[in-house]
N, CA, C and O atoms as a GROMACS GRO file, in nm:
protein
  324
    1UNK      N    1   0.451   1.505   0.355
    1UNK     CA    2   0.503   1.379   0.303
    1UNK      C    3   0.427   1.264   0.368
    1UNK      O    4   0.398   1.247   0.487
    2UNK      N    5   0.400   1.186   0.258
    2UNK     CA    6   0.338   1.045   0.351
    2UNK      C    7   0.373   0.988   0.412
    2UNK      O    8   0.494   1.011   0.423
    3UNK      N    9   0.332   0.887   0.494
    3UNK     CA   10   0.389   0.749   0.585
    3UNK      C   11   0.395   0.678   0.514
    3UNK      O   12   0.511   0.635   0.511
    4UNK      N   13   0.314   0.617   0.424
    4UNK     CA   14   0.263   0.526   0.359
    4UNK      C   15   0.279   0.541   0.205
    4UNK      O   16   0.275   0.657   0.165
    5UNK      N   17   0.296   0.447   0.117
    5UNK     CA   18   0.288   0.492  -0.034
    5UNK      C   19   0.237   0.370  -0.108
    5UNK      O   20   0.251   0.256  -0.065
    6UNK      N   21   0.176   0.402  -0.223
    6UNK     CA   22   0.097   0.340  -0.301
    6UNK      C   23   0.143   0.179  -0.304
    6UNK      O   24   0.235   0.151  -0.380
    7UNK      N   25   0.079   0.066  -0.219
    7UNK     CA   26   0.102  -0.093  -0.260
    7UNK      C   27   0.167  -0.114  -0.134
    7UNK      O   28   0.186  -0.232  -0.103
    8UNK      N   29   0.203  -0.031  -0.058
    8UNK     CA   30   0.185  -0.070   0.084
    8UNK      C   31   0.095  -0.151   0.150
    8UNK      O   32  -0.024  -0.120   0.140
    9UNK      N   33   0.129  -0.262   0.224
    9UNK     CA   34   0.052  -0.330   0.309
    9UNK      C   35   0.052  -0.298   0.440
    9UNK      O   36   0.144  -0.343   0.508
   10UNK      N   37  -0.089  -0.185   0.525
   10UNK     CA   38  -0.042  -0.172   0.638
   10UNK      C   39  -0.166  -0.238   0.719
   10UNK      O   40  -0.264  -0.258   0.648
   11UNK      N   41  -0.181  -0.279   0.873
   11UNK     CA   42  -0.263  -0.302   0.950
   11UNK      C   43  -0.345  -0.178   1.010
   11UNK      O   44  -0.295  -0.077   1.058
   12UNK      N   45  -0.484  -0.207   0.997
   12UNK     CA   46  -0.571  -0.129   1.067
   12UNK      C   47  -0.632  -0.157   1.246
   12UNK      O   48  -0.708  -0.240   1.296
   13UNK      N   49  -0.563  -0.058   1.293
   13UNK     CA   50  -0.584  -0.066   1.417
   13UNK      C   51  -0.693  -0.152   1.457
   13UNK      O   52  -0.770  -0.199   1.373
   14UNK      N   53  -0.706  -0.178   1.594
   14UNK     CA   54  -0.824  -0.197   1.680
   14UNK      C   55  -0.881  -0.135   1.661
   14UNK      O   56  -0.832  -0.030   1.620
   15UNK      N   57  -1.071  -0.147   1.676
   15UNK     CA   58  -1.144  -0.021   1.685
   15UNK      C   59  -1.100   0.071   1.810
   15UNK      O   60  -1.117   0.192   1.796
   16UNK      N   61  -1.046   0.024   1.927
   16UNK     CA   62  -1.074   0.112   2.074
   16UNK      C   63  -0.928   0.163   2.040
   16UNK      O   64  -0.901   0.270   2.095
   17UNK      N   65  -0.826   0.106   1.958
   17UNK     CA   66  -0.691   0.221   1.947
   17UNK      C   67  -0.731   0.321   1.832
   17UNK      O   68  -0.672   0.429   1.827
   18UNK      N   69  -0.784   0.304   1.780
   18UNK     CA   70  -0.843   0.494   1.687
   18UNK      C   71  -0.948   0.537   1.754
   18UNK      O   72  -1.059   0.500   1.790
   19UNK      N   73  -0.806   0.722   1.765
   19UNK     CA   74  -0.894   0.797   1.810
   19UNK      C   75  -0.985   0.833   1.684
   19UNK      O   76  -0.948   0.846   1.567
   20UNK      N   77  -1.125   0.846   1.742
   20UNK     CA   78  -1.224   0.872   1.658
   20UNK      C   79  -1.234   0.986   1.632
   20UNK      O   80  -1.295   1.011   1.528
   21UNK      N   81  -1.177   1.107   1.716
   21UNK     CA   82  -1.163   1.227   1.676
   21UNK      C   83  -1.070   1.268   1.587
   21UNK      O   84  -1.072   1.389   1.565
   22UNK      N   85  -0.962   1.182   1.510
   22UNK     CA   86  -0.888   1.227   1.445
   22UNK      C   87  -0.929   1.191   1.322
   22UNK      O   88  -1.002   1.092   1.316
   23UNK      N   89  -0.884   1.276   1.168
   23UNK     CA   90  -0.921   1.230   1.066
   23UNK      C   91  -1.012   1.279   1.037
   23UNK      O   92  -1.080   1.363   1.097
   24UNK      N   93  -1.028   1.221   0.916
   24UNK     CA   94  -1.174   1.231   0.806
   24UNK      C   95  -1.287   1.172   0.865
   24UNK      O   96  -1.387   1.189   0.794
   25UNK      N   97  -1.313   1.093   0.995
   25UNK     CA   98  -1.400   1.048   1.028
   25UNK      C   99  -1.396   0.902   1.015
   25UNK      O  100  -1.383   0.848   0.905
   26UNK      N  101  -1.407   0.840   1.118
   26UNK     CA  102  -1.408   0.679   1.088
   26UNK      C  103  -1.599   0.648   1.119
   26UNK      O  104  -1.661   0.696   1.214
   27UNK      N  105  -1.658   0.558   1.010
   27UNK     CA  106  -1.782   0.522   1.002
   27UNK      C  107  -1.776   0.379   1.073
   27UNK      O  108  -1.678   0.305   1.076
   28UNK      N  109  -1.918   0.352   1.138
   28UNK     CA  110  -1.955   0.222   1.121
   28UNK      C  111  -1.891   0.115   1.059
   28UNK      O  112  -1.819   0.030   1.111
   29UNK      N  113  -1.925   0.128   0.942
   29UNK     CA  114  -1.908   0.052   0.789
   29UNK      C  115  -1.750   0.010   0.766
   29UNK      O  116  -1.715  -0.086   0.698
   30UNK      N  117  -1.625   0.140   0.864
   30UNK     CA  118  -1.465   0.082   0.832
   30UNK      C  119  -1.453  -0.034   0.974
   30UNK      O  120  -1.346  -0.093   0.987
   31UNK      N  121  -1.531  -0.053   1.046
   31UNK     CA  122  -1.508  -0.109   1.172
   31UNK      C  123  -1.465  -0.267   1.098
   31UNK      O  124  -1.377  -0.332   1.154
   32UNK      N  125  -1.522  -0.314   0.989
   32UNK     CA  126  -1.490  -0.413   0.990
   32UNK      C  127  -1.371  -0.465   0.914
   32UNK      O  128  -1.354  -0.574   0.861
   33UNK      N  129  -1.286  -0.348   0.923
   33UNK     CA  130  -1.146  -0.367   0.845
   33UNK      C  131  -1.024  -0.325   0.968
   33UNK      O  132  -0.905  -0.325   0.940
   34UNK      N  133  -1.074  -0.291   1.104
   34UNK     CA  134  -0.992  -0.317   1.201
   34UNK      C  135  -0.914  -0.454   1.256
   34UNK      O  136  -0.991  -0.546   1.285
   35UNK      N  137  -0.812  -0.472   1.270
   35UNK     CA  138  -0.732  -0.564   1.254
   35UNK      C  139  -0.721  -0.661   1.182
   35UNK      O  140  -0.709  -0.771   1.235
   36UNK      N  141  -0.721  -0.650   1.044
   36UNK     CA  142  -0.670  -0.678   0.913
   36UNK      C  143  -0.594  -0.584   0.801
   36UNK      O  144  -0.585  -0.462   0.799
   37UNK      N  145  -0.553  -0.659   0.730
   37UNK     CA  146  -0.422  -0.568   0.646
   37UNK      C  147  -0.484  -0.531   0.519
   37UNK      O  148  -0.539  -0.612   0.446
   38UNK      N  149  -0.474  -0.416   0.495
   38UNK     CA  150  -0.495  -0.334   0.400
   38UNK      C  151  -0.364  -0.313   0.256
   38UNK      O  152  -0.242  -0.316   0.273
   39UNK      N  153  -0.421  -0.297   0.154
   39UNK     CA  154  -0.345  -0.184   0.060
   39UNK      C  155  -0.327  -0.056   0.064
   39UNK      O  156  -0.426   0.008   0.099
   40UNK      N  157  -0.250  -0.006   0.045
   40UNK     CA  158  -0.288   0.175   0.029
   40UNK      C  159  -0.272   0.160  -0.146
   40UNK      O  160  -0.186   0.091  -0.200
   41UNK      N  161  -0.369   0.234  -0.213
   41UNK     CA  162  -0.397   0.259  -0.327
   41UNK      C  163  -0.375   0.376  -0.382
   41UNK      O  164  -0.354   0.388  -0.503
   42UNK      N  165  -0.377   0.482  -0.296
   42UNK     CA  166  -0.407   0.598  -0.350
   42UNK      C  167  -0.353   0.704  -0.208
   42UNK      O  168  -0.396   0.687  -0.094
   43UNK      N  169  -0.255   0.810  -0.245
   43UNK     CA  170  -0.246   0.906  -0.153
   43UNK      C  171  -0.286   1.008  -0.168
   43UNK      O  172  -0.231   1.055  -0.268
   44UNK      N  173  -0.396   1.119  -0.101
   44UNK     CA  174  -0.446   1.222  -0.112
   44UNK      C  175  -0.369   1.279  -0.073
   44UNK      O  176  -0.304   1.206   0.001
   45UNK      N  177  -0.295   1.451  -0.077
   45UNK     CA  178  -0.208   1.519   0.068
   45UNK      C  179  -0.296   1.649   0.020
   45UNK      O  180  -0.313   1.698  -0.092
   46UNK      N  181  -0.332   1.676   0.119
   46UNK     CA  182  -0.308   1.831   0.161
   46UNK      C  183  -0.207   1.904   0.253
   46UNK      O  184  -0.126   1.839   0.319
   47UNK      N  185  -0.212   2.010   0.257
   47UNK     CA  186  -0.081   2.082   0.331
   47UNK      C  187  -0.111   2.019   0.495
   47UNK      O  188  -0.207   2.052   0.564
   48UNK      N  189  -0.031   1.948   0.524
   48UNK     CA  190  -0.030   1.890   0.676
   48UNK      C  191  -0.107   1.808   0.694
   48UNK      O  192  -0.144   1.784   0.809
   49UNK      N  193  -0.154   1.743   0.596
   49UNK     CA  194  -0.284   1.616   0.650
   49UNK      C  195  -0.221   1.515   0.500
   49UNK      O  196  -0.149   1.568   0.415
   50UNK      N  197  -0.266   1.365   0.491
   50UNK     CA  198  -0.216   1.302   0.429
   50UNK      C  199  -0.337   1.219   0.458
   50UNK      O  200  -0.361   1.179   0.572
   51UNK      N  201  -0.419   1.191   0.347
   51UNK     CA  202  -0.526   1.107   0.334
   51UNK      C  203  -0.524   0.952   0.234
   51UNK      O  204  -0.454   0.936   0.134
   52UNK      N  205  -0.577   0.898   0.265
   52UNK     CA  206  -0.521   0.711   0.214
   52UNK      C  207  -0.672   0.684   0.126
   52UNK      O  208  -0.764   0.762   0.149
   53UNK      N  209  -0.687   0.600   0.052
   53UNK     CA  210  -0.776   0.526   0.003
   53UNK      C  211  -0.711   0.411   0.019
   53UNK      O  212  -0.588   0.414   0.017
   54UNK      N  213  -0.798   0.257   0.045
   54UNK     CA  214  -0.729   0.141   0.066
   54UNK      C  215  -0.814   0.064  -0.078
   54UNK      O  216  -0.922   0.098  -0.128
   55UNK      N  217  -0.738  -0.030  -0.113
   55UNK     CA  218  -0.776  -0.154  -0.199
   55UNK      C  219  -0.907  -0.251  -0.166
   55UNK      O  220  -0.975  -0.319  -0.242
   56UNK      N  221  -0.914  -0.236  -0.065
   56UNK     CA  222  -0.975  -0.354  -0.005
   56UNK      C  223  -1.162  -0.296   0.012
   56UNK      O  224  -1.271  -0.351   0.028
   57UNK      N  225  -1.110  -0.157  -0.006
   57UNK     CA  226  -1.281  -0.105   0.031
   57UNK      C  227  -1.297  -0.038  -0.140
   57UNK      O  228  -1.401   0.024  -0.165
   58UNK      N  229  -1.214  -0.051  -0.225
   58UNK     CA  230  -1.227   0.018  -0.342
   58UNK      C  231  -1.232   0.136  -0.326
   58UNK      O  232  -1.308   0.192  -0.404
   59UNK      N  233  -1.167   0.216  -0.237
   59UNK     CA  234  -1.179   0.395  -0.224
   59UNK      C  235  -1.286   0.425  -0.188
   59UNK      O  236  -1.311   0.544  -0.207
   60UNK      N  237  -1.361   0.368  -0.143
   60UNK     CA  238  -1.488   0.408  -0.078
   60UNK      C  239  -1.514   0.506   0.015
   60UNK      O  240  -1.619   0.571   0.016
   61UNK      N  241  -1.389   0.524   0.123
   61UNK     CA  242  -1.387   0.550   0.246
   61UNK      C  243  -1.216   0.625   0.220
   61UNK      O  244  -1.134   0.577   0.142
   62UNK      N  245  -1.189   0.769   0.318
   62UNK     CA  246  -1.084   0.845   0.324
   62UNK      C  247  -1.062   0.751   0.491
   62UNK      O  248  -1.139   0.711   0.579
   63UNK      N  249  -0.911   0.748   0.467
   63UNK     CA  250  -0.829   0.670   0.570
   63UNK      C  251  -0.696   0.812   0.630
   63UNK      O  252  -0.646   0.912   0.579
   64UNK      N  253  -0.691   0.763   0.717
   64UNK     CA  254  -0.519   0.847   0.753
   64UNK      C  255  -0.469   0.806   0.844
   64UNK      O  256  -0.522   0.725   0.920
   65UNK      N  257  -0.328   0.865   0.858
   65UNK     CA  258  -0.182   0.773   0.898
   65UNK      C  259  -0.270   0.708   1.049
   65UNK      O  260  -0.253   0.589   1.073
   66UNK      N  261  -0.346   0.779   1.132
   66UNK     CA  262  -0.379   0.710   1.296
   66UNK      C  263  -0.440   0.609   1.283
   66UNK      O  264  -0.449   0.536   1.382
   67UNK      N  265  -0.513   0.565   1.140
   67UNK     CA  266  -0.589   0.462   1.174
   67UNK      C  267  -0.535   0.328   1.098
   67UNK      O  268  -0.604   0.236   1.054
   68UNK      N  269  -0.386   0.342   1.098
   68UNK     CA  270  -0.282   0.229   1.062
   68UNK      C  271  -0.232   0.233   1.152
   68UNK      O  272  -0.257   0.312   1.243
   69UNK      N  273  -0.083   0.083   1.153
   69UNK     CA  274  -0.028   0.092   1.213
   69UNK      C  275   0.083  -0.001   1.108
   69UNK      O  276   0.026  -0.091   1.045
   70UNK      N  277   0.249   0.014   1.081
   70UNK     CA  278   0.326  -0.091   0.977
   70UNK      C  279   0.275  -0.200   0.956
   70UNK      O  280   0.177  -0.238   1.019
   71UNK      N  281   0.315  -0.247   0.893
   71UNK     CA  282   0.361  -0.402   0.949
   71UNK      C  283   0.483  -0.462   0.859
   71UNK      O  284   0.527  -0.389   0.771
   72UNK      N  285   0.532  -0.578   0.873
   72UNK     CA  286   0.629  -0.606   0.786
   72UNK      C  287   0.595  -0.743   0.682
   72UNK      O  288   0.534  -0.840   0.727
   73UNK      N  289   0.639  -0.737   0.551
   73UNK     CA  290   0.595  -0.869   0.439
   73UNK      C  291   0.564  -0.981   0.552
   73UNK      O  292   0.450  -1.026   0.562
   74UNK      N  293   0.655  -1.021   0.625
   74UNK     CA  294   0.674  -1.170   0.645
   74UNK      C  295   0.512  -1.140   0.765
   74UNK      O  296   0.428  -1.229   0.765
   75UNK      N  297   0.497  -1.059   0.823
   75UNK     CA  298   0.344  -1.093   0.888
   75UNK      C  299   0.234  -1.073   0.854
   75UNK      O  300   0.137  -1.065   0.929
   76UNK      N  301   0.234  -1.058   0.696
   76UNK     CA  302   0.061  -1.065   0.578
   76UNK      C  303   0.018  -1.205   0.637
   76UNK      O  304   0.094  -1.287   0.688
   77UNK      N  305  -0.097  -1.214   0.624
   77UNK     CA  306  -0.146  -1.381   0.648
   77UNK      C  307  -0.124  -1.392   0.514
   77UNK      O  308  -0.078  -1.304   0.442
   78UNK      N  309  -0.175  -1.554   0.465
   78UNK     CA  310  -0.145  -1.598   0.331
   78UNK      C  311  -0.238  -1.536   0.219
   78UNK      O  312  -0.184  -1.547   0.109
   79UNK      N  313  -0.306  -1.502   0.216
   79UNK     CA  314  -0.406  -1.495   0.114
   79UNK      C  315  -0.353  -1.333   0.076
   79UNK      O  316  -0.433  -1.250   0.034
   80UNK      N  317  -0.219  -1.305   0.094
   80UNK     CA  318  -0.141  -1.228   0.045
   80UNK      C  319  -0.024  -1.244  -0.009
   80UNK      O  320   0.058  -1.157  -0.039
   81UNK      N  321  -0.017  -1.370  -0.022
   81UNK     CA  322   0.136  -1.438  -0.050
   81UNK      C  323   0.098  -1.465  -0.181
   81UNK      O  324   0.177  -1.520  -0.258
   0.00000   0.00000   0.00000
């Protein structure tokens, strides 16, 4: 079961709080979506793993639950309002 579900707004960690060993692999290229808020678009699951595509990279890149963290409506910055 997911954490997360489709139109969720969650925050992407710091780079130094994801572990890099967990997951599908975090690239270069997602570093610059660490601490800013994401969509979840899309949930992949396999049996015990739960994989994300976000809005913001157009599915470019497989995400999962460690390299979020919640957040709640009222703390989107505006250009989500």
């Amino acid at each position: 079961m997911s954490t997360y579900q489709v139109g969720d707004i969650v925050r992407v960690r710091t780079y130094t709080d994801i572990d890099l060993t967990i997951g599908p692999g975090f690239i270069n290229d997602m570093q610059r979506y660490c601490e800013t808020f994401v969509t979840i678009m899309c949930i992949l699951e396999d049996p015990g793993q739960t994989w994300y595509n976000i809005q913001e990279d157009s599915g470019q890149w497989t995400w999962c639950d460690d390299y979020f963290e919640a957040t709640d409506y009222i703390e989107k910055p505006y250009e989500y309002w």
